[in-house]
N, C-alpha and C positions, 0 to 999 in steps of 0.2 A: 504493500500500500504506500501511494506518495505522500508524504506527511506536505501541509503549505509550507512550511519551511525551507524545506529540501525542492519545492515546488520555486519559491521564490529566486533559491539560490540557482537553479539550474534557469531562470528566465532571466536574474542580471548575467549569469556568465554569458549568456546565449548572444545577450543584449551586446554586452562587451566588445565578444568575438566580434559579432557581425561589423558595431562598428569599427573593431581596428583594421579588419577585413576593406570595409571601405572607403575609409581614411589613408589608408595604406596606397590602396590601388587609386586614388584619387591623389594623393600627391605624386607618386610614380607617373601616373597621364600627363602633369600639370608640368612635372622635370623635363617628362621627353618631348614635350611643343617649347623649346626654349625660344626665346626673344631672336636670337638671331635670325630664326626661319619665319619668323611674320615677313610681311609685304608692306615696306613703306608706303604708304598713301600721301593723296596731296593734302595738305591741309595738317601735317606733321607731326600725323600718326601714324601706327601700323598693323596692319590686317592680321589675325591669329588664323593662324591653320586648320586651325576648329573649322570656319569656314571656305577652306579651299578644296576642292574636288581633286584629288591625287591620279593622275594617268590611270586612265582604262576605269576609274571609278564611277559606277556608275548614281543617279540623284536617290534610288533605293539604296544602294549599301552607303552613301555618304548620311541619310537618312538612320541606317537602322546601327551607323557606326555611332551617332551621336547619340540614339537613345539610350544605346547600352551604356554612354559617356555617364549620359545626363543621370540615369537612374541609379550609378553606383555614388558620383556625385550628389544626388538628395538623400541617398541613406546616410552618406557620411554629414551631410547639414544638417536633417531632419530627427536626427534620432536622440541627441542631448534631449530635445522636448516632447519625442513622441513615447520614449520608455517613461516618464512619470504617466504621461495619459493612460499607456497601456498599462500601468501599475493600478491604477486607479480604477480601471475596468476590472482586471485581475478579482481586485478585494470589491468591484459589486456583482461580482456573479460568484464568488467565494465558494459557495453550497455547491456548485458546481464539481463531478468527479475528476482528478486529477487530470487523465489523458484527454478528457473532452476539454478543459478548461485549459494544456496548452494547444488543442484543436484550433479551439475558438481563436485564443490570441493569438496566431499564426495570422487566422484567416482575415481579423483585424488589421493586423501589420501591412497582408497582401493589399488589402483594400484599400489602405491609405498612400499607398505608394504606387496603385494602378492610377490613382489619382494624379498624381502627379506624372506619371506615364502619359496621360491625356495632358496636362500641361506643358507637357515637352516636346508633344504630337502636334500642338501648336504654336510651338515658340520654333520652332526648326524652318517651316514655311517663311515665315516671316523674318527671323535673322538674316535667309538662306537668301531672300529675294533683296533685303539691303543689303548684304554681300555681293549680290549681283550689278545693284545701282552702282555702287561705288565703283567698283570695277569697271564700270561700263560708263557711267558721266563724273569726267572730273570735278566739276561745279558739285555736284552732289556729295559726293567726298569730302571737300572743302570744309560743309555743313557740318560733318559728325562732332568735331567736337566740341560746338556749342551746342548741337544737339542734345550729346550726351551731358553737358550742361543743364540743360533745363530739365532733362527727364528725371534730375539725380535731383532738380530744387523741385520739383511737382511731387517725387518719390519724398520728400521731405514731407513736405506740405500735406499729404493723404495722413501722415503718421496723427493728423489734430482733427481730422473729420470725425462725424458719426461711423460712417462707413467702416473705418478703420475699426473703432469700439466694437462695433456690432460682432463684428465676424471674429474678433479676439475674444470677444467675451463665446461667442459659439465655439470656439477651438476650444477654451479651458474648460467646457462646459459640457463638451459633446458626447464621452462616452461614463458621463458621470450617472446618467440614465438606463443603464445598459440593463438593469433585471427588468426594465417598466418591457421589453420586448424579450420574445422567445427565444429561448439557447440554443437557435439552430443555427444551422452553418450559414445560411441565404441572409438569416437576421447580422451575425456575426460582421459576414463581409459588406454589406450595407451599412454598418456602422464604421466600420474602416473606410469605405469610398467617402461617408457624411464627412465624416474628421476630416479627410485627405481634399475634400475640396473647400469646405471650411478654411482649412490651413492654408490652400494653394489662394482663397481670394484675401485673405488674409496677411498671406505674403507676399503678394505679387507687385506692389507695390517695392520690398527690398530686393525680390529677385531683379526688377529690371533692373536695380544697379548694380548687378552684377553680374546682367548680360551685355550692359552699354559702357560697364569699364573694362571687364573680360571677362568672356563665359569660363575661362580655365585660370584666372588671376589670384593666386591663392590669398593675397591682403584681402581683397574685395569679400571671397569666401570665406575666410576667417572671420573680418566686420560681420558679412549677414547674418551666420551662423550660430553669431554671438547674442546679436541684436534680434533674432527672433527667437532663439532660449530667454531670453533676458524676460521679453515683454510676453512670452508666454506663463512663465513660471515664476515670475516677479510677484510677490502680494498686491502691490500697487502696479499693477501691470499699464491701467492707463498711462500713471506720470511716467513711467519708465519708457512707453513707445512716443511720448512728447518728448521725453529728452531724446529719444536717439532722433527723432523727426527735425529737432533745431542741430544738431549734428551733423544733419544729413543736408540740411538746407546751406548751412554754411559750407559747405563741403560743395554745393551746386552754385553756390555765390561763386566760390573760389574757382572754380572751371569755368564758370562763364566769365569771369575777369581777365583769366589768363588765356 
């Protein structure tokens, strides 16, 4: 019989693994795109390889190379604040039989991260086609890095809206609920997808600064990574995503200055 104990300690080791598992291989990806191999652009910046199409590659495997990118990359961002969530569901279905209850919490994890598979299913399109502009009209290149400017002081500016509140307080909120639904498997991963898109509108404001400073730039990753454990799992979670929001905005002044 699994005692919760022994139950607990085998889901932080698991927890642990997975993340040094993806930390690991997410700094390894970020080593071998080094700085040299970007593409200077006009406007006196440079293109990451993330976005270049490698000989004979075709827009499917340049596509299914970044998803695999992107997804070992959100477990290693997303997990500091998704193992308290999932702790937290853990002890409300408690009554629950050991092997069904790390069933569930597997099937949770998957769901919230197929989530973010869909976010990424959409950010690929869209990076992929202004990697093309740029490439394709110089004037347009020019642009990116007040671009990138304004979208990092708007990314500030969201962190003080309702909006913002709303869907932070549904992230810490999400699977606090978890006995009011059935301990099946279909209920399980439904509550994983709820959290995982909760989380993704939630953050999508910090992700884009760290698509429009570099999708592989480990400061940048390190900043969101931080900054969305922080105002996830902070007590005062509001004041904490206004402070990093006047943080953020200074940080968009400063780009558009310079």
């Amino acid at each position: 019989m699994i005692t919760s104990q022994t139950s607990d300690r085998t889901f932080f080791a698991a927890s642990a693994t997975f993340f040094a598992l993806s930390a690991t291989l997410t700094i390894v990806g970020c080593a071998s795109m080094s700085p040299m191999d970007a593409m200077p652009m006009p406007g006196g910046w440079a293109m990451s390889m993330t976005w270049m199409r490698m000989p004979g590659q075709t827009w499917g495997g340049m596509a299914i190379s970044f998803i695999a990118m992107w997804n070992v990359m959100m477990a290693a961002m997303m997990l500091p604040s998704l193992v308290p969530a999932l702790r937290h569901y853990r002890q409300a279905v408690s009554a629950t039989s050991g092997m069904q209850l790390e069933r569930l919490t597997v099937l949770v994890a998957v769901g919230y991260f197929f989530a973010w598979t869909l976010f990424g299913m959409l950010v690929f399109p869209l990076a992929a086609a202004s990697a093309a502009a740029d490439m394709r009209w110089p004037w347009f290149a020019h642009l990116i890095p007040s671009v990138t400017g304004v979208i990092v002081l708007v990314a500030g500016a969201l962190q003080f809206t309702p909006w913002k509140a709303r869907h932070l307080a549904r992230c810490r909120q999400a699977l606090r609920h978890a006995p009011m639904l059935p301990l099946r498997t279909s209920a399980a991963w439904r509550q994983g997808m709820c959290l995982g898109l909760h989380c993704c509108l939630s953050c999508a404001n910090l992700t884009a600064i760290q698509l429009v400073i570099g999708v592989m730039d480990l400061r940048a990753m390190a900043f969101v990574t931080v900054a969305i454990t922080a105002e996830r799992l902070a007590p005062a979670s509001k004041l904490v995503a206004q402070a990093i929001g006047a943080v953020v905005i200074a940080a968009g002044l400063f780009l558009i200055a310079g």
